[in-house]
VEXDREN-2710 file (C-alpha; in Angstrom, 1 decimal):
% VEXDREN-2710
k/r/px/py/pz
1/UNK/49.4/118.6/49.7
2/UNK/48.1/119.5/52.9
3/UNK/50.4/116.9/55.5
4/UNK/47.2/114.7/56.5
5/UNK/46.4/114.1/53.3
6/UNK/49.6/112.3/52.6
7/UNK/47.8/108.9/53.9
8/UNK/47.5/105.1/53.0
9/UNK/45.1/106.1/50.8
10/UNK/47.0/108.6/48.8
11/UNK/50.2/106.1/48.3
12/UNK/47.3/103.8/46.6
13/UNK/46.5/106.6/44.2
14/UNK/49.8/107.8/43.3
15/UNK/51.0/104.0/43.0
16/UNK/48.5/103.5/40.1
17/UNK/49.0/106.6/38.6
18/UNK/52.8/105.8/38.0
19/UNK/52.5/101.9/37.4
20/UNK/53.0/102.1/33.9
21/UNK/51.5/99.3/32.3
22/UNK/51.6/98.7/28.4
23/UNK/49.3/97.4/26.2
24/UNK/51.0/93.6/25.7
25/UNK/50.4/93.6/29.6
26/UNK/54.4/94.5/30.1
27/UNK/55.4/96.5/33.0
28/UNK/58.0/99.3/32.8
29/UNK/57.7/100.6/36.3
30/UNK/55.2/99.5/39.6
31/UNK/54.3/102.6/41.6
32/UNK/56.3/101.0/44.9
33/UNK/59.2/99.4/45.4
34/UNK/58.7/96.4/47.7
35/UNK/56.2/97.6/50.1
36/UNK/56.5/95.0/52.2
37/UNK/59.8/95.4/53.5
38/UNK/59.4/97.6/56.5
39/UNK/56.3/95.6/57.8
40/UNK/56.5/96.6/61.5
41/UNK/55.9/100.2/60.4
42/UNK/52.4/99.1/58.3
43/UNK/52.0/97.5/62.0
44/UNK/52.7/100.5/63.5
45/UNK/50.6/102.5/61.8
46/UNK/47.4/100.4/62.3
47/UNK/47.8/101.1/65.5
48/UNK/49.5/97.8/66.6
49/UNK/52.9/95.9/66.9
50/UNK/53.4/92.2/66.3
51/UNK/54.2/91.0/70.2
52/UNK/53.5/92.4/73.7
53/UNK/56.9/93.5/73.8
54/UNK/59.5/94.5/71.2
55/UNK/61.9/93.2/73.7
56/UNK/61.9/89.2/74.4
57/UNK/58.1/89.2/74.0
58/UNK/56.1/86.6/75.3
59/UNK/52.9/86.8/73.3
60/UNK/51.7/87.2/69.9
61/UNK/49.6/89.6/68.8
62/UNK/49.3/88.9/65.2
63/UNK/46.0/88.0/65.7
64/UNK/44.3/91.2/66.4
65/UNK/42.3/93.4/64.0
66/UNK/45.0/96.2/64.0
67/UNK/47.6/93.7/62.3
68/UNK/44.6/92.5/60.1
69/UNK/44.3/96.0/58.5
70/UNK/47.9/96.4/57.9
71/UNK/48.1/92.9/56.2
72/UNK/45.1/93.8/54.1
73/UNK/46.5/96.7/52.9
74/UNK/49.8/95.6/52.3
75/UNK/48.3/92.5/50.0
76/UNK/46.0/95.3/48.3
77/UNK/48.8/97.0/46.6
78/UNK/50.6/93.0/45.3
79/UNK/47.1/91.5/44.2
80/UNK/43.9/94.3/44.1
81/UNK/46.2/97.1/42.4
82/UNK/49.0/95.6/41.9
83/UNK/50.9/98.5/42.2
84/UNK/54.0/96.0/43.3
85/UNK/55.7/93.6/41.3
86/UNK/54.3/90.5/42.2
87/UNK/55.8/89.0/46.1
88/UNK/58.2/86.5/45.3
89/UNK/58.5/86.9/41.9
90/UNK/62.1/86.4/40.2
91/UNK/61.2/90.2/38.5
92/UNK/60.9/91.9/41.7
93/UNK/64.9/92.9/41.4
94/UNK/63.8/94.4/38.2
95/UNK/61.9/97.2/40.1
96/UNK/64.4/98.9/42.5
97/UNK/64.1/102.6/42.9
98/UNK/67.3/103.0/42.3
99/UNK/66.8/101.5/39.1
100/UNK/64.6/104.1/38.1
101/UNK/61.7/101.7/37.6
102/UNK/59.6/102.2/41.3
103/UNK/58.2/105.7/42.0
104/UNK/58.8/105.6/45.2
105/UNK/60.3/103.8/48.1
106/UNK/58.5/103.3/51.3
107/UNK/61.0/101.8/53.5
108/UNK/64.9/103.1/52.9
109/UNK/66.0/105.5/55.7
110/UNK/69.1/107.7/56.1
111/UNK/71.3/105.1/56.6
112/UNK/70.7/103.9/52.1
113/UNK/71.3/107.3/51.3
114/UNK/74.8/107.6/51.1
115/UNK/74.8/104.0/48.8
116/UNK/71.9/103.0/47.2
117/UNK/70.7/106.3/46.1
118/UNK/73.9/107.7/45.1
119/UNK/74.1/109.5/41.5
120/UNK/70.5/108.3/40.4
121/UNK/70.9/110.2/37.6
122/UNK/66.8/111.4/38.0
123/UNK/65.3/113.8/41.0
124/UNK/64.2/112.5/43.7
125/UNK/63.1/113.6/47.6
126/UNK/61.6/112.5/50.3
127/UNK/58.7/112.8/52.7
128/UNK/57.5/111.9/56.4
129/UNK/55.8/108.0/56.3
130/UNK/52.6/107.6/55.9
131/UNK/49.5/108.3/57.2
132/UNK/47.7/104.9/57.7
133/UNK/44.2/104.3/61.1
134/UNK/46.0/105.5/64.0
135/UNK/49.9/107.2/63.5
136/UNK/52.1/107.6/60.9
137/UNK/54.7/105.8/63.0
138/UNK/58.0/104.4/61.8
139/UNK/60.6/102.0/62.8
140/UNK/64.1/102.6/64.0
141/UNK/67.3/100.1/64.5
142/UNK/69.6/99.6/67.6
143/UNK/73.2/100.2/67.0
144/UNK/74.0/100.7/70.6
145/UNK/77.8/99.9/71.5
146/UNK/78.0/98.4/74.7
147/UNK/80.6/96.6/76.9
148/UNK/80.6/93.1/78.1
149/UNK/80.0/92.2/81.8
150/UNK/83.1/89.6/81.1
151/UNK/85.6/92.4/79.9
152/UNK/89.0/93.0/81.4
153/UNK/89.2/96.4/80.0
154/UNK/86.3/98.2/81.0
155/UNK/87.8/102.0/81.5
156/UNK/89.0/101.5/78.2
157/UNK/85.9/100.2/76.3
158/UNK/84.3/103.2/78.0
159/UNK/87.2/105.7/76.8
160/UNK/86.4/104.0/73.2
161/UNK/83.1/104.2/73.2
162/UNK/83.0/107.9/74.3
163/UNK/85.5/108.8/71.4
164/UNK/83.6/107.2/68.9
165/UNK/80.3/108.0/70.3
166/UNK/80.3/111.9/71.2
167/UNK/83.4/113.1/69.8
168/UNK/82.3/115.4/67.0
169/UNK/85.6/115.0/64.3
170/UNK/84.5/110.7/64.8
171/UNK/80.9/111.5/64.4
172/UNK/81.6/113.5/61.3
173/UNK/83.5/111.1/59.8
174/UNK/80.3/108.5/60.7
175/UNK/78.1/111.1/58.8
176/UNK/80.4/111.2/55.8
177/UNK/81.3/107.0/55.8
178/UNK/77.1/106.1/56.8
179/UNK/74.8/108.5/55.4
180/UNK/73.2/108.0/58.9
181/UNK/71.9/110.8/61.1
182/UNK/74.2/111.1/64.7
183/UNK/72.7/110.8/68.2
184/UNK/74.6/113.9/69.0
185/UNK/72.4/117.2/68.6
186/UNK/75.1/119.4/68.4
187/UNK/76.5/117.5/65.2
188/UNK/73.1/117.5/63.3
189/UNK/73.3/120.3/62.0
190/UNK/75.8/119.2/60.0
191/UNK/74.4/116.5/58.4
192/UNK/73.5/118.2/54.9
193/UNK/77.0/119.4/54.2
194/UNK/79.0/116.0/55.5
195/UNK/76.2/113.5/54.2
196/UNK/77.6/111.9/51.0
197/UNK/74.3/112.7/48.8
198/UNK/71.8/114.1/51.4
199/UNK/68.0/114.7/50.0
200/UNK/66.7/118.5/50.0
201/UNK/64.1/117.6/52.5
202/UNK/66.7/116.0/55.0
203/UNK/65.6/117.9/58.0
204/UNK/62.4/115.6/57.5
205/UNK/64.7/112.4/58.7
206/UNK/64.8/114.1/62.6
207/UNK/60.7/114.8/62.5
208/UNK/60.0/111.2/61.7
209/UNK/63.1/109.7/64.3
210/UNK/61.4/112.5/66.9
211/UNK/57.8/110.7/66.1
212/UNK/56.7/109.3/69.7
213/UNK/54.7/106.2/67.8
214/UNK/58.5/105.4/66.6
215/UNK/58.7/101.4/66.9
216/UNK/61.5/99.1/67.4
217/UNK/62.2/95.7/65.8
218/UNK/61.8/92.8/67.8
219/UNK/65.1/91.8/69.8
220/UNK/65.0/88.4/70.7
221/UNK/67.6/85.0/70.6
222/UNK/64.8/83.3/68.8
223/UNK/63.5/86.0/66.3
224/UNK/64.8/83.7/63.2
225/UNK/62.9/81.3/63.8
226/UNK/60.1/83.5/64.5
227/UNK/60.9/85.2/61.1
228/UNK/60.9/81.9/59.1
229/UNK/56.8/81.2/60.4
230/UNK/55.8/85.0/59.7
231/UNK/57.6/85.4/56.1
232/UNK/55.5/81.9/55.4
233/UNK/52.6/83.7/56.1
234/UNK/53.8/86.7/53.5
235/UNK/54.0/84.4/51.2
236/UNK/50.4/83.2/51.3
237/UNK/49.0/86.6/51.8
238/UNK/51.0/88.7/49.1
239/UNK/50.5/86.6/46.3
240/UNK/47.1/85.8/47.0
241/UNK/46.7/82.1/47.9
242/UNK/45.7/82.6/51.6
243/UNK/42.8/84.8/53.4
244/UNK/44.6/87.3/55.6
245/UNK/42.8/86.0/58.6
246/UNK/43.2/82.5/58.0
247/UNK/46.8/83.3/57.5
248/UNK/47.3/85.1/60.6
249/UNK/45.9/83.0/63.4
250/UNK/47.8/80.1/61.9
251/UNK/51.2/82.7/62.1
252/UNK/50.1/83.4/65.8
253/UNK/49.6/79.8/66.7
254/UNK/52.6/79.0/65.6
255/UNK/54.5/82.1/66.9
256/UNK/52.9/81.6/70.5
257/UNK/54.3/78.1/70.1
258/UNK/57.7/79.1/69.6
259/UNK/58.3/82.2/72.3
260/UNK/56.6/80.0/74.4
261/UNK/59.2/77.3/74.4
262/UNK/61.8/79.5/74.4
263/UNK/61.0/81.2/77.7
264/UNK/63.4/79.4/79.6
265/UNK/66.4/79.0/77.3
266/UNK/66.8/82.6/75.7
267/UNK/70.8/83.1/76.0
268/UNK/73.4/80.8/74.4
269/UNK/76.9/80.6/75.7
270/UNK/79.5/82.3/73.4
271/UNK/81.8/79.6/74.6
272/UNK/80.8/76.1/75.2
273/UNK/83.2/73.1/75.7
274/UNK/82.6/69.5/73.5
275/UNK/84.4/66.6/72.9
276/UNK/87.4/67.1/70.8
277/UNK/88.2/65.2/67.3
278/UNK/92.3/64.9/68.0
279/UNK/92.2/61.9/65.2
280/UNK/90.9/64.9/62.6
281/UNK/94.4/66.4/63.4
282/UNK/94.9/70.4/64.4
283/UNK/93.5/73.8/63.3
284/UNK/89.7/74.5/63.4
285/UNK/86.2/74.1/61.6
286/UNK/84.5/77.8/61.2
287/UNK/80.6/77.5/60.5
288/UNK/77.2/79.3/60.4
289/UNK/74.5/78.2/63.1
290/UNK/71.3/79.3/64.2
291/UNK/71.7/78.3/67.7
292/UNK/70.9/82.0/69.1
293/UNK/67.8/82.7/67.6
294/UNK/69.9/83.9/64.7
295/UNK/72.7/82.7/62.6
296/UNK/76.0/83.6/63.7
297/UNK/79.5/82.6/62.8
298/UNK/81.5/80.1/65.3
299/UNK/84.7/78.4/65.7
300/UNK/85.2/74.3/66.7
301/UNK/88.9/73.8/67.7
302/UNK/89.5/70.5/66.8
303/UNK/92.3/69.9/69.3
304/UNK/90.2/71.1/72.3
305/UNK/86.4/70.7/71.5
306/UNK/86.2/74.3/72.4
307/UNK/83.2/76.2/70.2
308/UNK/83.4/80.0/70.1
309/UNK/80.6/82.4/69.0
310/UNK/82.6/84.8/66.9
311/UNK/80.0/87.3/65.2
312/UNK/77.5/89.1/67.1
313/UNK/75.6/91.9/64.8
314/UNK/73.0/91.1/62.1
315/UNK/72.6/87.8/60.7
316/UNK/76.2/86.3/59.5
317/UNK/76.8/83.9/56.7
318/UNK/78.8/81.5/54.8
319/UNK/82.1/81.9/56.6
320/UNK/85.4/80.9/54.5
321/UNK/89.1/80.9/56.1
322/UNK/92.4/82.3/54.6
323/UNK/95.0/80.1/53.3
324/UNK/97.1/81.2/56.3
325/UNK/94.1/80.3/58.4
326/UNK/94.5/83.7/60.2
327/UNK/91.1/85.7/58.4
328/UNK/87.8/84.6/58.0
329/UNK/85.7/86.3/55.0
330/UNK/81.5/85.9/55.5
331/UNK/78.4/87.8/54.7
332/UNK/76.5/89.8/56.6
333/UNK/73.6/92.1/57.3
334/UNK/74.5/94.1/60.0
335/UNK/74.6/97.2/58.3
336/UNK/71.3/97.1/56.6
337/UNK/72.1/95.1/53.3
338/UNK/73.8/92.4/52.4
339/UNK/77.8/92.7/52.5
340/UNK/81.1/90.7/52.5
341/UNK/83.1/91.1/55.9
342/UNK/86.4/90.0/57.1
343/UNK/87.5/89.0/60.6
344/UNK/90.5/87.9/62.3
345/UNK/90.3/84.0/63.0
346/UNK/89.1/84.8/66.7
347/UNK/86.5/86.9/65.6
348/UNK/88.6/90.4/66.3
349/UNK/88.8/93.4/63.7
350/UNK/85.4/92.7/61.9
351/UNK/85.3/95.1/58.8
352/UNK/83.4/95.3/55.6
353/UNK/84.9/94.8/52.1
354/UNK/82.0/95.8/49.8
355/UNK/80.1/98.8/49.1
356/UNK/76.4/98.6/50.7
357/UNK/74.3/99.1/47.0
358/UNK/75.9/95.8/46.3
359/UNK/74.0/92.9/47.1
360/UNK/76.3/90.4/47.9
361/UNK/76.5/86.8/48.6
362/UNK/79.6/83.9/49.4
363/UNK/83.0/85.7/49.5
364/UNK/86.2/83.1/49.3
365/UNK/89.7/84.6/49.6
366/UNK/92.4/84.6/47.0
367/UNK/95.5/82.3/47.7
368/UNK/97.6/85.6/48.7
369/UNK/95.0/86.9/51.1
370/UNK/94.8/90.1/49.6
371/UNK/91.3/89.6/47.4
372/UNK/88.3/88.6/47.7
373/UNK/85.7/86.9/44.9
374/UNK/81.9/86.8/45.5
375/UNK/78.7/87.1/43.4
376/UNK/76.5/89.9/44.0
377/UNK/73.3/90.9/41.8
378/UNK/74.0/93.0/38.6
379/UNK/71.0/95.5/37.2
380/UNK/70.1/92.9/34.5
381/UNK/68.8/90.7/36.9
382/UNK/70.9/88.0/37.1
383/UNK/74.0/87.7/39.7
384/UNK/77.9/87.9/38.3
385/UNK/81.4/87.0/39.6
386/UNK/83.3/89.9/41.0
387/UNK/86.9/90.6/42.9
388/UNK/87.7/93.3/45.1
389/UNK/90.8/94.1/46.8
390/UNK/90.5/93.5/50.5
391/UNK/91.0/96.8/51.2
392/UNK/87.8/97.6/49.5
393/UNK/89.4/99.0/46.3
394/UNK/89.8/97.4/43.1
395/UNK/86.3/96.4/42.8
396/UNK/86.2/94.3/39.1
397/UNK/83.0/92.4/37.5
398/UNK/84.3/89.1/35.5
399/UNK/81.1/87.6/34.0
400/UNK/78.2/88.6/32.0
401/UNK/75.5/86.4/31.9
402/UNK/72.7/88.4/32.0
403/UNK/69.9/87.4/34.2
404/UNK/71.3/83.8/34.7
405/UNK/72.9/83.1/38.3
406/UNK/77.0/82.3/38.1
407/UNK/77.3/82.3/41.7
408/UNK/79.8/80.4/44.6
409/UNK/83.3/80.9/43.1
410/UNK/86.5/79.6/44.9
411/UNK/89.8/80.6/43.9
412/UNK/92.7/78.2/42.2
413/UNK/95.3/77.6/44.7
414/UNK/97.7/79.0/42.0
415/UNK/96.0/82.3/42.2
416/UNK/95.4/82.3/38.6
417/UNK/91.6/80.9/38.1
418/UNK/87.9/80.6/39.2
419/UNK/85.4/78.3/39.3
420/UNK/82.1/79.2/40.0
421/UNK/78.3/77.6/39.6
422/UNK/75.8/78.7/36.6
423/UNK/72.7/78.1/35.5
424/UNK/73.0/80.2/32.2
425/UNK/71.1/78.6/29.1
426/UNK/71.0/76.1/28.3
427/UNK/71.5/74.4/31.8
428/UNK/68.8/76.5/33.7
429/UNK/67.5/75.7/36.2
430/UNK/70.5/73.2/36.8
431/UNK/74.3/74.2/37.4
432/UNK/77.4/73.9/36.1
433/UNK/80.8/74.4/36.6
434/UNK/82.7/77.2/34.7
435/UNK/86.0/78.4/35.4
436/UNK/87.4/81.7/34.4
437/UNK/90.6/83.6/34.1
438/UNK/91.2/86.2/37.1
439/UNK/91.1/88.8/34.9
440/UNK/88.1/87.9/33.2
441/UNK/89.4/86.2/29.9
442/UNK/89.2/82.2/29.1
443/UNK/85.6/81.6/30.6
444/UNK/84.1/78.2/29.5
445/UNK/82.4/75.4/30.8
446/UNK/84.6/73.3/32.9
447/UNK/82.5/69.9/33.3
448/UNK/78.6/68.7/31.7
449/UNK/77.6/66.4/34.3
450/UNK/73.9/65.6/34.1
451/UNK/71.5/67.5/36.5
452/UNK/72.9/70.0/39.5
453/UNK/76.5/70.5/40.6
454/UNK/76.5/73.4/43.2
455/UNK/79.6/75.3/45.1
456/UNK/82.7/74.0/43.7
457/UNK/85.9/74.1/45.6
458/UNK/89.5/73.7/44.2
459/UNK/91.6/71.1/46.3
460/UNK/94.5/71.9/48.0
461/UNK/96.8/70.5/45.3
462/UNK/94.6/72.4/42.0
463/UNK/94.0/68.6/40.6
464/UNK/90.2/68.4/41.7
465/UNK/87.3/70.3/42.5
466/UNK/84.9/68.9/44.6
467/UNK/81.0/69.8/44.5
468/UNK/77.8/68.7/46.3
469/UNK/75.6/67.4/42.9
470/UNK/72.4/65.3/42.8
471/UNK/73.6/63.7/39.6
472/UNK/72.7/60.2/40.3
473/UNK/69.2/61.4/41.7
474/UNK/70.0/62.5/45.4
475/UNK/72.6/65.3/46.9
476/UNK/75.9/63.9/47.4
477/UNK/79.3/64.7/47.7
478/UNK/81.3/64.3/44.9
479/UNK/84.7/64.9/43.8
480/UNK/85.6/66.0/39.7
481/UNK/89.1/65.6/38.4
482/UNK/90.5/68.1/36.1
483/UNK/91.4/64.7/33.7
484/UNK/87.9/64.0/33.8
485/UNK/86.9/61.3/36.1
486/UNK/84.8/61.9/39.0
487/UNK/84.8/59.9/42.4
488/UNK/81.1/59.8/44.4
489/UNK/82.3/60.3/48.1
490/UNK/79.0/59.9/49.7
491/UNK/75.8/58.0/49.0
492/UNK/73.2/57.9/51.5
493/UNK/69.6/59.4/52.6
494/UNK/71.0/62.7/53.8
495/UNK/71.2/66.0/51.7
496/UNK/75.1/66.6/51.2
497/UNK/76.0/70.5/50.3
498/UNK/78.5/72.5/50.8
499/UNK/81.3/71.0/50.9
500/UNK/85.2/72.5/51.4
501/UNK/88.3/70.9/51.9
502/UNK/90.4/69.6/54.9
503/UNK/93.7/71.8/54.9
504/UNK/96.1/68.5/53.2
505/UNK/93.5/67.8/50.9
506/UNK/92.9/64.0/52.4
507/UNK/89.3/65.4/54.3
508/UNK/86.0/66.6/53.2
509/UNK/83.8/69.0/55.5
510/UNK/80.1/69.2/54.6
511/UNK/76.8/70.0/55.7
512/UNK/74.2/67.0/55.7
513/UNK/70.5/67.8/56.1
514/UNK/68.7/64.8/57.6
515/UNK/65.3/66.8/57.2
516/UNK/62.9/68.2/60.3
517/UNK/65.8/71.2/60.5
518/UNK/68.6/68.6/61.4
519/UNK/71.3/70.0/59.5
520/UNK/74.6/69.1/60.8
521/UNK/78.4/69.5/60.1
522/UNK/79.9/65.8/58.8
523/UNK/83.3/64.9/57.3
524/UNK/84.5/61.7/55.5
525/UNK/88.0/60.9/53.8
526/UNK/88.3/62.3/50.5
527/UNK/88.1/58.4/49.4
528/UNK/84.5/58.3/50.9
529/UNK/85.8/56.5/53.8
530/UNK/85.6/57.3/57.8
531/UNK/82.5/59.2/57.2
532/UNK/81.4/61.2/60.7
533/UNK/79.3/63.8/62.3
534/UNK/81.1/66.0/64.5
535/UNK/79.4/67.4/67.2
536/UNK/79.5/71.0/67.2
537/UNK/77.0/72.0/69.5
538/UNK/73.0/72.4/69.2
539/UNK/70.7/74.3/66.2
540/UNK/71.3/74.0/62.2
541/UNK/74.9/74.1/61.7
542/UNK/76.1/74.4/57.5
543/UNK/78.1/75.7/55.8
544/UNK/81.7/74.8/57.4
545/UNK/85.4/75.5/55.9
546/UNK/88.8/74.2/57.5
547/UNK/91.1/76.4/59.0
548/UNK/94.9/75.0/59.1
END
């Protein structure tokens, strides 16, 4: 078709002519996968971009009629066409392109090709973005590398970057390991022949990046917080319960509100010095905080008071130490999915562990240090326990539960077990704990406790696992013996999660939500006694583990 033509209104008409829609009302494949996802380019396109500036803005303008048309259009294709599965709905994994059951994709860029669209096993291509009112703009992401001002190796940081940034054997190599098109013009060229599964119409990738209505994201310390009032606002629009405009000066209210007060504070320290906890004893709590504007991985040393930021890239989660206490495993979005990463226990030699079609949540490290468990989404919907060597290799799946959750494992200090959380029938919704055989034989159901019991860890000795649970009608902390008897540790108004063990096994670390977004990092004797709050520094700090 003639390039114009290829327009907002054009992705309407295809989308309904390859929703396939049975007679019972059942859905065997929406015309677009997700549209939502890349919502600054919809922005974009209308001729509009969600702040005066992509960079520390200091005004919204999610107001304006631009960002009205692109939010219209966007909740056309969930509720008037419904050319999407529905926004929020627990089927939507059930409609990935790469699943075959989406007909096509309006947000993926070079940097999924390599991984998510690897050996499809149907045809596929692609196209420039859109047409939509004024461009057909699109969005790219920052990778810049860049040296601190408080380096004391700045010639060779420079020497580094230069090798990895316009030498052409490293660039090829970044071609062949990301899919992703280099900055070097010289090298592009190349791309077809060293990208791992490169579309025929590749070349199109450099006429959208050359676009000059090409936005950026929004680059700001407070953007999560930002992010938590717009994706409210999604939610309202795309399934149909709000009016777009109603929707949207409440979402730039509140935004103004928030870049507002946070004019004057935008930077936080990646070292900040607090009162030590010398009666906790040595080593160091690792956690997940949002006290940047996004959540990031730091360290509390518990002999010094000293907190590290240790992760700077993408948002970082659910960090868990080595038994040696020299790695630290976590999520991560950095590279444009979820992955598990690894790190040294000062936050050097950050690498990832699994593949990027993997959508992956919670890694915990085997006794040895040389694996890693996790859950990560399988195609029947559901999510499943997997290993993986730490090198990457040896990637296993050890339960089949088909679209039920079995989700935060932790590894048996013997090395020879699991336990993990599911909701599989007939608990669902609420959790239980299993335990499995490393290599995937002897699954069963390791306690029946009423209600929820969430994100068991093993104790140091393999005699107990302990779990937050709202068993006796609110979250606590609780501890289950493998001879069957349990022990409540806490019992207050707080919401106790995520617990993990002190390195001796006499301690428990936890994260207790006091509500209003007060979500702090607490620990109490493993009898329940000598309950405290540590103080950690400022924002919501959760998920903790102990490093000896």
């Amino acid at each position: 078709m003639p390039r114009d033509d290829w327009n907002w209104d054009t992705v309407v008409n295809i989308a309904k002519k390859t929703t396939i829609v049975h007679a019972d009302g059942s859905v065997s494949q929406y015309g677009i996968d997700r549209p939502n996802q890349r919502w600054i380019t919809v922005l974009n396109q209308a001729g509009t971009l969600p702040y005066d500036r992509m960079v520390f803005p200091t005004e919204s303008r999610w107001n304006t009629p631009e960002a009205r048309t692109a939010m219209e259009w966007l909740r056309s294709l969930f509720v008037d066409h419904k050319v999407a599965a529905p926004y929020g709905s627990g089927e939507v994994s059930n409609y990935y392109f790469w699943l075959g059951t989406s007909a096509m994709h309006l947000a993926y860029g070079p940097g999924m090709i390599g991984g998510g669209y690897e050996d499809l096993g149907f045809d596929w291509d692609i196209t420039v973005p859109p047409l939509g009112p004024a461009n057909r703009g699109s969005m790219y992401t920052a990778n810049a590398v860049q040296i601190s001002a408080a380096s004391r190796n700045h010639e060779a940081a420079w020497e580094w970057i230069k090798f990895i940034a316009y030498n052409e054997d490293s660039l090829s190599r970044f071609i062949q390991l990301t899919s992703r098109i280099p900055a070097l013009a010289s090298m592009q060229y190349l791309y077809p022949q060293l990208a791992e599964n490169p579309p025929k119409s590749w070349h199109l990738f450099y006429e959208t990046a050359m676009d000059p209505n090409i936005a950026p994201p929004p680059l700001d310390p407070n953007i999560n917080r930002v992010e938590e009032v717009i994706f409210e606002g999604f939610r309202q629009i795309f399934s149909g319960q709000q009016a777009v405009d109603a929707v949207l000066e409440e979402v730039h209210r509140r935004v103004n509100g928030i870049l507002e007060e946070a004019a004057s504070s935008r930077y936080a320290a990646l070292t900040t010095q607090l009162q030590a906890s010398r009666d906790l004893g040595s080593g160091s709590i690792v956690f997940q905080s949002d006290r940047t504007g996004s959540w990031q991985i730091f360290r509390y040393d518990i002999a010094t008071g000293a907190v590290t930021q240790l992760t700077t890239l993408g948002q970082n989660y659910y960090p868990r130490v080595s038994a040696d206490g020299k790695k630290i495993v976590f999520e991560s979005t950095r590279d444009g999915s979820w992955a598990v990463y690894t790190m040294n226990i000062d936050g050097s030699d950050q690498r990832r562990v699994t593949p990027l079609d993997m959508d992956v949540r919670n890694g915990t490290w085997s006794p040895d240090g040389q694996y890693i468990a996790f859950h990560a989404r399988v195609p029947e919907g559901g999510w499943s326990i997997f290993t993986i060597k730490v090198d990457g290799t040896e990637l296993r799946r050890l339960t089949y539960s088909g679209s039920a959750t079995d989700a935060w494992v932790s590894w048996s200090p013997d090395g020879k077990t699991l336990v993990y959380s599911s909701n599989r029938a007939p608990h669902g919704p609420d959790y239980k704990t299993y335990i499995i055989n490393v290599d995937g034989t002897g699954e069963r159901q390791l306690f029946n406790h009423p209600r929820r019991s969430q994100r068991p860890v093993w104790s140091p000795d393999g005699k107990s696992i302990v779990v937050g649970s709202n068993r006796d009608g609110q979250w606590d902390i609780y501890i289950d013996r493998l001879d069957g008897t349990s022990i409540r540790v806490t019992n207050d108004a707080r919401t106790d999660l995520e617990p993990a063990w002190s390195p001796d096994g006499t301690k428990i670390v936890f994260s207790g939500h006091l509500g209003g977004g007060d979500v702090g990092i607490w620990v109490v004797n493993a009898d329940g006694t000598g309950l405290r709050r540590l103080d950690v520094g400022p924002g919501q700090n959760q998920h903790p583990s102990w490093a000896p």
